[in-house]
N, C-alpha and C positions, 0 to 999 in steps of 0.2 A: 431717801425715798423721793422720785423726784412726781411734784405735781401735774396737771395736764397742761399748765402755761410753762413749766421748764421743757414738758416736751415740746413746746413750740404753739401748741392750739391758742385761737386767740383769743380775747377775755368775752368777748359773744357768745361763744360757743362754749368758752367754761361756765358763763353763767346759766346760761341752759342745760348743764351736765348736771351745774349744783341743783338747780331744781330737779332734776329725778334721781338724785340723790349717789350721782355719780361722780366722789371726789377723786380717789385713789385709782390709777391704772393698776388692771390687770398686768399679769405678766407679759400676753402677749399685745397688748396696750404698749407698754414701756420698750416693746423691741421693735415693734414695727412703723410706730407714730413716727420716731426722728427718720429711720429709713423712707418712709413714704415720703416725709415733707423736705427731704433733702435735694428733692430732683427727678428727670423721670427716671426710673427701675423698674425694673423685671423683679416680680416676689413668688415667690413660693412657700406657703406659711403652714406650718402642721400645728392644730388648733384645731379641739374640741368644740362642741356646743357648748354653751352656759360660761364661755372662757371669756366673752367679751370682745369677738372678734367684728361683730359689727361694728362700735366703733373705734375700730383701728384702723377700719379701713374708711371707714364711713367719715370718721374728722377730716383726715387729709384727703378724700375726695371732696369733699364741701367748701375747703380750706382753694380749694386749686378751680373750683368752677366760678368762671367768669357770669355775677348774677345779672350785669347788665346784657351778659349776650343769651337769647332768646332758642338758640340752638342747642343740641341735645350734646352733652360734653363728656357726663359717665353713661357708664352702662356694667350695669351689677344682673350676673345671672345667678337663680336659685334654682332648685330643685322642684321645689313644691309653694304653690299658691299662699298657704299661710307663712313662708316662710317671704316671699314678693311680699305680702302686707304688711309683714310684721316690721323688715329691713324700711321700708319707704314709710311706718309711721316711727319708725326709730329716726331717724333722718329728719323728718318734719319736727319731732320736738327738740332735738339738734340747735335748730336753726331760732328757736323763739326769739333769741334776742340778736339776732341776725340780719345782714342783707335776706330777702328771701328767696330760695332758690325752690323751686319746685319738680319732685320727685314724682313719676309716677309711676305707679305698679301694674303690669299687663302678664296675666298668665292663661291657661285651659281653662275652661268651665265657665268660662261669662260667653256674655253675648262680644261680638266680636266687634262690630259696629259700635258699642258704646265705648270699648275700649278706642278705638278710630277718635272717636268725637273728641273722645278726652285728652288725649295727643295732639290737635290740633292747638288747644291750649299753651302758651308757653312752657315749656318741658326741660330741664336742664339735665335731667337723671334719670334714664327708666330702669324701673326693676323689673325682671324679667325674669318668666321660665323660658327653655329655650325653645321647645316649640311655638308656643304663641309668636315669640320674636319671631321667629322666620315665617310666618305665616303673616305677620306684617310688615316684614319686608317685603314679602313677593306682591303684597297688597299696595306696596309705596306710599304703605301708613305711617313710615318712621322711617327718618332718614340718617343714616351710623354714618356717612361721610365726616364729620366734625369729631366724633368720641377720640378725645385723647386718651383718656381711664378706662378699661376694664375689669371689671372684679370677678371673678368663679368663689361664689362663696357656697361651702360643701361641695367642690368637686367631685369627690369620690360619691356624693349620695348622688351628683346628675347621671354620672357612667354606671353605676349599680341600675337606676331608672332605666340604660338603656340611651341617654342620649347622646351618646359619643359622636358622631354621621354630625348634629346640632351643632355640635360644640364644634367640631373643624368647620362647618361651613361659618359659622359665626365668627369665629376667629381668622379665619381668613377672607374676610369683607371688614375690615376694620383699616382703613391706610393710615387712617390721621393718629391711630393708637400709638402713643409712646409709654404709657403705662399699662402693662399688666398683672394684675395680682390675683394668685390662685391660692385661695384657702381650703385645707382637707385638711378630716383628722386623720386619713392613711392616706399612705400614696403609694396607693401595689403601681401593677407594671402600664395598664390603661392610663394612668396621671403619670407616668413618667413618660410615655409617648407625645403626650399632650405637651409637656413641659419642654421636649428635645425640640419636638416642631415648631411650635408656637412662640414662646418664649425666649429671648435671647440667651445664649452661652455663659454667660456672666451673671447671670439671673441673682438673684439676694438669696438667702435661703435660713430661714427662721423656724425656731418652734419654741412653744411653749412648754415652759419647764413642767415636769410629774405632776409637781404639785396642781398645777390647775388642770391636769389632764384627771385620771380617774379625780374624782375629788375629794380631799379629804376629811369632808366631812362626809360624807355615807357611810356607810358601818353593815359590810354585807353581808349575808346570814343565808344557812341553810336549812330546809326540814328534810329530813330523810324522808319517803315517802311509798309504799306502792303506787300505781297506779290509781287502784281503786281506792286507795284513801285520800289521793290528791285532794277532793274537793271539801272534805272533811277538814283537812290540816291546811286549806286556806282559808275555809270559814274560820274556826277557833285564830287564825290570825288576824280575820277579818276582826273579829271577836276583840280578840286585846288593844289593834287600832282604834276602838272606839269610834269619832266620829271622824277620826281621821282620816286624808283625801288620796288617794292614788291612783295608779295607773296599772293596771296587770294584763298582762301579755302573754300572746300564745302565736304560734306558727303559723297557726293556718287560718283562711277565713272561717272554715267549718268549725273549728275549735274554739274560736272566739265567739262565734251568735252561737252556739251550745251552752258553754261557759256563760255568756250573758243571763241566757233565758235561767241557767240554773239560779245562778244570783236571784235574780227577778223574784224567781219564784221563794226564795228563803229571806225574803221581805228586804231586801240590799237593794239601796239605789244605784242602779246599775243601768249601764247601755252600751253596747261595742262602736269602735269603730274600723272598718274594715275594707277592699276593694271594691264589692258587690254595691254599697252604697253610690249613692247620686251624689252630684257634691252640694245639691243644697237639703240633705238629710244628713250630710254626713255635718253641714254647716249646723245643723238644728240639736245635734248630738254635742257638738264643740260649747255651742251657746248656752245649752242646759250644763253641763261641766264649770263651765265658766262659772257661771253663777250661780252654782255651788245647787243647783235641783238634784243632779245627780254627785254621789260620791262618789262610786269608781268608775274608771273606764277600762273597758275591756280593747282594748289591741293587738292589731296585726302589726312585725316590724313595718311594713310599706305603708300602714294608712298613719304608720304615728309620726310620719318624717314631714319637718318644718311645721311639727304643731309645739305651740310655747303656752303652757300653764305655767302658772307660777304656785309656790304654796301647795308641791303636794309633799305629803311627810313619807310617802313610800313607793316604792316602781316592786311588785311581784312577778315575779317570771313561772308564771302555771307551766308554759314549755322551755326551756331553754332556747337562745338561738342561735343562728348557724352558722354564728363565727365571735371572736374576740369582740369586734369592731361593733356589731351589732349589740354588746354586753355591754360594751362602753356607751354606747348611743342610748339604748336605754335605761343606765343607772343614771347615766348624765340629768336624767330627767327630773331626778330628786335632788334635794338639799343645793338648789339655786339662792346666790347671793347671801353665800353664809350662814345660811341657816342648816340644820343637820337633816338627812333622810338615813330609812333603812332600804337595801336592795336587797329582797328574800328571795329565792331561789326555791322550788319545792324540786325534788330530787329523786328517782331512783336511786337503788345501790348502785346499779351499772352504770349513770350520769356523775358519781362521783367524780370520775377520773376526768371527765370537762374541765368542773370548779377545780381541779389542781390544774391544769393547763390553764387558767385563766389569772391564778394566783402568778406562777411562772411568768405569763408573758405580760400581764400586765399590771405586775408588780404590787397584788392587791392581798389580802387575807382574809377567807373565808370564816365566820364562826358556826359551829354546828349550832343548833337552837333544838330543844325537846319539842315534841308535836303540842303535846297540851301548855295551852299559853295561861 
């Protein structure tokens, strides 16, 4: 089992790891650290959430930025705003006992101008959504002439968003780029186009083994259900979770502020979050979660992408969603860093044959579970 210093990371940067309590690589930790630090490469990484993909890519970018030079060197695109935060304060405690290199994160929904300001600042690393980026480059608020590193971390959640048009103009204004590294947990046919154009011919091409993909500690579970008893056979589960934290999810925005307000009113700390939201309600909603005012959250798949709870002991799917990928994104949500979650499912008869398609392809086991808990 090799440590983060046989992978090559330096003793700075391990001791920064050991403080948040990060001794043992992930799997996909162990496959892509020696590849990245061995020179530039072309990567292509299929990698889960919750897999530990930040720093795999995030050591051996830190590892390769020159801190005495003042110019911007990486450049990490995300999907969504908390997911820019969450990468560039990962980064920041990275580096505690480090040269220090400074990361900064620029996405939608701020003032634009502050972001500007903070950029002028010495800058080594911006994380970035992809629009903001190009809205500050057209601004000549950020200069990507120097970026030797590129990172797409969740590809496939930017092209699902819609930013495909971003992502090529972005990728082709980069000269000085000798690294690019594309992380997704799929790679339908939009991320293999990305990858033929973009990316060199030779490219590396990596994934993480099963086991950290669905995760093996979740334990997924159904309730047979009609319709009209759905909210009935989540409560009584709500019921046996006790004070327990999670995250339940439904298709639609309509569905999710219904489902809230029902909670609400059956005395459950409860609040959605969803696209109709502002982002600083939806930030107010995050912040009561966080610290535990409210216990569940009600979700849409699109407003739950690049948000990170940790400690919740369950993900409920009131609707199912509308692919594999989406199943995996959100059980992913429970039983982070070794700790066990349940992913329940409430069911029609007619939704069965889903969870057998889900068992199939993505190599998991459903158990039935009785309504009354």
């Amino acid at each position: 089992m090799k440590n983060f210093k046989e992978l090559g990371i330096g003793s700075g940067f391990v001791k920064g790891l050991a403080e948040l309590n990060i001794i043992e690589p992930t799997d996909i930790q162990k496959k892509a650290i020696p590849l990245l630090m061995s020179g530039p490469t072309d990567l292509v990484a299929q990698a889960q959430t919750g897999t530990g993909k930040t720093a795999a890519y995030g050591l051996p970018l830190l590892e390769q930025i020159n801190a005495k030079k003042n110019s911007v060197q990486g450049l990490i695109l995300c999907p969504t705003r908390e997911l820019a935060q969450q990468v560039a304060k990962q980064l920041f405690k990275f580096t505690k006992y480090s040269d220090k290199i400074f990361a900064e994160a620029v996405y939608g929904g701020e003032h634009i101008d502050r972001q500007i300001g903070a950029l002028q600042r010495p800058t080594q690393i911006i994380v970035a959504t992809p629009g903001r980026l190009i809205d500050l480059v057209k601004r000549k608020a950020v200069n990507l002439s120097t970026v030797k590193t590129v990172v797409l971390d969740e590809a496939d959640e930017m092209l699902s968003m819609g930013f495909k048009a971003e992502l090529d103009e972005i990728l082709s204004f980069l000269p000085a780029a000798k690294n690019k590294w594309l992380f997704s947990a799929t790679l339908p046919l939009a991320i293999q186009e990305i990858i033929s154009k973009h990316l060199s011919k030779d490219a590396q091409r990596i994934k993480s083994s099963g086991d950290d993909i669905v995760n093996k500690n979740i334990s997924h579970q159904y309730v047979m259900c009609n319709d009209e008893e759905k909210l009935r056979a989540l409560q009584l589960f709500l019921k046996s979770e006790d004070e327990n934290r999670g995250v339940i999810f439904c298709r639609t925005k309509a569905a999710a502020k219904l489902l809230s307000k029902q909670l609400i009113a059956k005395n459950i700390a409860t609040d959605s979050i969803h696209g109709d939201l502002l982002q600083k309600e939806r930030d107010k909603v995050m912040r009561a979660f966080k610290n535990e005012t409210l216990r569940v959250l009600v979700a849409t798949d699109l407003a739950a992408r690049g948000i990170d709870i940790s400690d919740l002991t369950f993900v409920a799917h009131y609707q199912l969603p509308e692919s594999d990928e989406y199943y995996t994104h959100r059980s992913g949500r429970t039983a982070r860093a070794g700790k066990e979650g349940i992913s329940m499912c409430f069911v029609t008869p007619t939704e069965v044959q889903v969870l057998r398609n889900y068992e199939r392809n993505l190599g998991i086991a459903f158990l039935k579970v009785k309504k009354a808990h």
